[in-house]
C-alpha positions in Angstrom: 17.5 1.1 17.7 15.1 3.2 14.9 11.9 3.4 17.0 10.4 4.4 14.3 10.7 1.5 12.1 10.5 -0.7 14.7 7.0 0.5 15.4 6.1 0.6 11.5 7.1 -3.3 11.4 5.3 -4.4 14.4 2.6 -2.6 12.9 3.0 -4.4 9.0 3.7 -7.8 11.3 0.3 -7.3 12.8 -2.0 -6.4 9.7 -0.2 -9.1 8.0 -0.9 -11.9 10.4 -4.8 -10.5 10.4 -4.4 -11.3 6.5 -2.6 -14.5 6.9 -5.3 -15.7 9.1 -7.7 -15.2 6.5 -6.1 -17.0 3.9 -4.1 -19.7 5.5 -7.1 -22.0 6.4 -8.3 -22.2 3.0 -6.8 -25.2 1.6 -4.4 -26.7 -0.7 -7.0 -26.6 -3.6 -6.9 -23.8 -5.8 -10.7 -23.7 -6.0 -11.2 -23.8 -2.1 -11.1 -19.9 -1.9 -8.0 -18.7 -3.5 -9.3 -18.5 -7.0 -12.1 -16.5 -5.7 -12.1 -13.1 -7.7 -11.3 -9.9 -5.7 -12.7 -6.5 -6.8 -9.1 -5.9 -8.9 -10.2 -6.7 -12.3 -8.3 -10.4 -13.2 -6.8 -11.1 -9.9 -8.0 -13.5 -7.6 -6.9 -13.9 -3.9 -4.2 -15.5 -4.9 -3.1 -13.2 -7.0 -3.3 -10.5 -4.2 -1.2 -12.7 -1.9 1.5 -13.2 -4.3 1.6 -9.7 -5.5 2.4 -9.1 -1.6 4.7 -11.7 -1.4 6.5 -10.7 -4.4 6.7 -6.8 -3.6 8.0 -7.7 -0.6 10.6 -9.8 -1.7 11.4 -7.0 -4.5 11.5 -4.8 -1.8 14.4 -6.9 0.5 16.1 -6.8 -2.8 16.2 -3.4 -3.1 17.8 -3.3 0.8 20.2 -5.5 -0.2 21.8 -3.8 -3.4 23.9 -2.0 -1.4 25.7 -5.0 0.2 27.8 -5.5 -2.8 28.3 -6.3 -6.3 26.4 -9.8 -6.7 23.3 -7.5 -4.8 23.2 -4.5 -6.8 23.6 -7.0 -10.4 19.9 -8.5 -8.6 18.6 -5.6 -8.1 19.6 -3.8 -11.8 18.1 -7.2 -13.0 14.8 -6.3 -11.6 14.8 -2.6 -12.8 15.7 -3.9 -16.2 12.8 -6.2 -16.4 10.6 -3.8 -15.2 11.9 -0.7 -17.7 10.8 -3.4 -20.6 7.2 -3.8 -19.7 6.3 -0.6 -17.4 3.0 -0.9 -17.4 2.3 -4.6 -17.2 5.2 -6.0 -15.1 3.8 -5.7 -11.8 0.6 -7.4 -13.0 2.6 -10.4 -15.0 4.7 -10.8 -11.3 1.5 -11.2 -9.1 -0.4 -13.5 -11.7 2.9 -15.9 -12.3 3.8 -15.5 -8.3 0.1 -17.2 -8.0 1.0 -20.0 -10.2 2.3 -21.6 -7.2 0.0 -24.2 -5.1 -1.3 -22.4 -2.3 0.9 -24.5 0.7 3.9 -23.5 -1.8 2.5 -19.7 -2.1 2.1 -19.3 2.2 5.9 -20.8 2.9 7.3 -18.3 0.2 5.2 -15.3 1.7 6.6 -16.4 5.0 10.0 -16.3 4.5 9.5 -13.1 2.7 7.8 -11.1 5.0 10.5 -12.2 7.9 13.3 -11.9 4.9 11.8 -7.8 4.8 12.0 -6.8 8.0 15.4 -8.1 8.6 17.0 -6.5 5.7 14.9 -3.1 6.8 16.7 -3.4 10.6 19.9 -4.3 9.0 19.9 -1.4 6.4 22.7 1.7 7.0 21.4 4.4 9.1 20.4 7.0 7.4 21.2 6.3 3.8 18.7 5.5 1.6 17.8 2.0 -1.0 16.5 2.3 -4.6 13.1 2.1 -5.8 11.4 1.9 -8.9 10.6 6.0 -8.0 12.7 8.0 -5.4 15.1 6.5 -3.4 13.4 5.1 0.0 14.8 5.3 3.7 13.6 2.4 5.6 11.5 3.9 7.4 9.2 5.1 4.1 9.5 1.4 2.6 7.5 -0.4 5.8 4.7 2.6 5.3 4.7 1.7 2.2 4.6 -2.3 2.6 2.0 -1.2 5.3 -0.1 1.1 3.2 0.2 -1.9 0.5 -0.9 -5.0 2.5 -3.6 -3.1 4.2 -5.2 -2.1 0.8 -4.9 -5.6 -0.8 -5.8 -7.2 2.4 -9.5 -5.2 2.3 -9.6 -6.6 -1.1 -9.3 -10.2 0.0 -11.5 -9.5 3.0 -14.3 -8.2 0.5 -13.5 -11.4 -1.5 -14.1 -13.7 1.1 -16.6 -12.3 3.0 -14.2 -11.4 6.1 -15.0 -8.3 8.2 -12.1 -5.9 8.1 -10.6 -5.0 11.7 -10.4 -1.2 11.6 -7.7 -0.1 14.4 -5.7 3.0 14.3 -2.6 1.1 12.9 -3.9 3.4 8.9 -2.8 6.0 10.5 0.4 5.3 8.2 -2.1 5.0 6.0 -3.6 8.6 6.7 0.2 9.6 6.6 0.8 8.5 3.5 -2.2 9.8 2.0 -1.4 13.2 2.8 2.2 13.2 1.9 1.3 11.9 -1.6 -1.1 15.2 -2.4 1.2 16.5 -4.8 1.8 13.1 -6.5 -2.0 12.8 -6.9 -1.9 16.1 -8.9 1.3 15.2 -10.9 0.0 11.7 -11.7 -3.2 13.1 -13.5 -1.2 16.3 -15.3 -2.0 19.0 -12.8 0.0 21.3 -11.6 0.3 20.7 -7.5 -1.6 23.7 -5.0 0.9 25.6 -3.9 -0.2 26.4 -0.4 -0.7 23.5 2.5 -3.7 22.1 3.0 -5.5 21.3 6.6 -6.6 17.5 7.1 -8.2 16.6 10.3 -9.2 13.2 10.5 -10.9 11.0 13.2 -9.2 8.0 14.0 -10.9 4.9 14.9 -10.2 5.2 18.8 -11.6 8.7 18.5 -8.4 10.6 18.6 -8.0 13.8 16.1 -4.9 13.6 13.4 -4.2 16.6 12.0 -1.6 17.6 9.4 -1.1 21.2 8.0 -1.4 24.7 9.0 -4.4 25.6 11.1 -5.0 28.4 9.5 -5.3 27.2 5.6 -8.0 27.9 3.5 -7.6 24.6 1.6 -9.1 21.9 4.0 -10.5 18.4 4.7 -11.7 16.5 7.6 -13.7 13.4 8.4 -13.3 9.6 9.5 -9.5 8.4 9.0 -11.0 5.5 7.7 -12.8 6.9 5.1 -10.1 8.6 4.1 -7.6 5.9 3.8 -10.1 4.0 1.9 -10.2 6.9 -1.0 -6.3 7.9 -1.0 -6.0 3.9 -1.5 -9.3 3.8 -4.2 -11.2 1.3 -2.3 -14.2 3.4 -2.1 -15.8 6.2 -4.1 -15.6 9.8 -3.1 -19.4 10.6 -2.8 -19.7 7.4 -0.4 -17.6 8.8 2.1 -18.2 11.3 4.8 -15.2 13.5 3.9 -16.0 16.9 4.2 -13.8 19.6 1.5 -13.4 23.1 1.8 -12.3 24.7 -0.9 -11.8 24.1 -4.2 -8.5 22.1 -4.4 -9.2 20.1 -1.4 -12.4 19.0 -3.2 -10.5 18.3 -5.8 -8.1 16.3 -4.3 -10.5 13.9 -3.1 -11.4 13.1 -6.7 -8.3 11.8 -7.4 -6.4 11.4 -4.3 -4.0 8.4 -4.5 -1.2 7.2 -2.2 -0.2 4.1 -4.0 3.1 4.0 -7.0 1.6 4.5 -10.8 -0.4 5.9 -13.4 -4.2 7.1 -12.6 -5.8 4.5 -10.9 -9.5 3.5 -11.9 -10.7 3.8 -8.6 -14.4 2.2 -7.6 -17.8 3.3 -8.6 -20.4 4.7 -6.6 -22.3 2.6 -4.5 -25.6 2.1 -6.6 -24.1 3.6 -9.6 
């Protein structure tokens, strides 16, 4: 057994259910609170459900090309449709996934989300599936799903006037945010700081995460919560309590970004 994972899932299984609470007692009509808009430009909560839904399905697939022929022809399938419209696909997928009627949307998500974690258990120790970017163990795809659900879930939360449960379950969150520094450079055409980078964060029980050399001259610290919020650009930098030292860790906050992509647009500042 891969602790590890096992831990990551029970983790996704729990921030999902949080979110599927939220939604599922909505109703079957379209209007009764899943075509509420979301603070993503165009997408409402049903649109944030299904791009869940279908990212995790995507996701299975991926597991699964390695099984055989008929797998790997489902997954090239994928890639191919996705290499024709780069930059819109994943937004065409979420807004035709929320097409369906919102009873038909929940059973799909359901069997997704169980489909996903069975295929991540099942997949060969240590080899690694395909992704639209580098090649993913296990392990790094249910951060990612995490990192993912949690994000979109604040979104629907924010929609629907639901306060979010803040546990220390982002610290995959946290994780991610910090191993995807040098992507955040890349991503806006700078070159990468060559020397680590100190982050100490507080975590919601109180408990101190740190990452990187204690003596680096490059550092950032503050609430684990704020921070995940900014590496997934659900808040602005000047509305956190983040505190940079030095140049390129200030820097970095401005355009930090954990998520797959080109630049993201982030949010404004509170008031601004």
């Amino acid at each position: 057994m891969n602790q590890l994972l096992e831990d990551l899932l029970a983790d996704l299984a729990a921030e999902t259910d949080r979110l599927w609470s939220a939604v599922s007692g909505l109703g079957e009509r379209a209007d009764g609170g899943w075509s509420t808009p979301t603070p993503a430009p165009g997408w409402t909560v049903a649109t944030q459900v299904a791009h869940l839904l279908w990212t995790d399905e995507t996701a299975a697939a991926a597991a699964r090309s390695v099984e055989g022929p008929a797998d790997k022809e489902a997954w090239d399938a994928i890639v191919l449709d996705a290499i024709a419209d780069p930059t819109g696909y994943v937004d065409a997928s979420a807004h035709e996934v929320a097409r369906l009627s919102p009873a038909a949307l929940l059973a799909r998500w359901g069997k997704a989300r169980t489909a996903l974690a069975e295929t991540l258990r099942d997949f060969p120790e240590g080899e690694r599936m395909p992704w639209f970017g580098p090649p993913m163990s296990p392990s790094s795809m249910a951060t990612a799903r995490f990192m993912e659900t949690w994000a979109h879930a604040l979104d629907v939360y924010e929609a629907l006037g639901v306060e979010p449960e803040v546990t220390d379950r982002i610290r995959h969150v946290a994780h991610l945010g910090v191993r995807t520094r040098g992507f955040a450079f890349a991503t806006h055409g700078l070159p990468a700081p060559a020397e680590e980078f100190r982050v100490e964060l507080i975590a919601p029980s109180g408990e101190v995460w740190a990452w990187g050399p204690d003596d680096a001259v490059q550092r950032v610290s503050g609430p684990a919560y704020d921070f995940c919020l900014l590496a997934t650009q659900r808040i602005h930098r000047d509305d956190t309590a983040l505190v940079a030292v030095g140049a390129e860790a200030e820097q970095w906050l401005g355009i930090a970004q954990c998520f797959a992509g080109p630049p993201g647009e982030g949010r404004v500042r509170n008031g601004g």
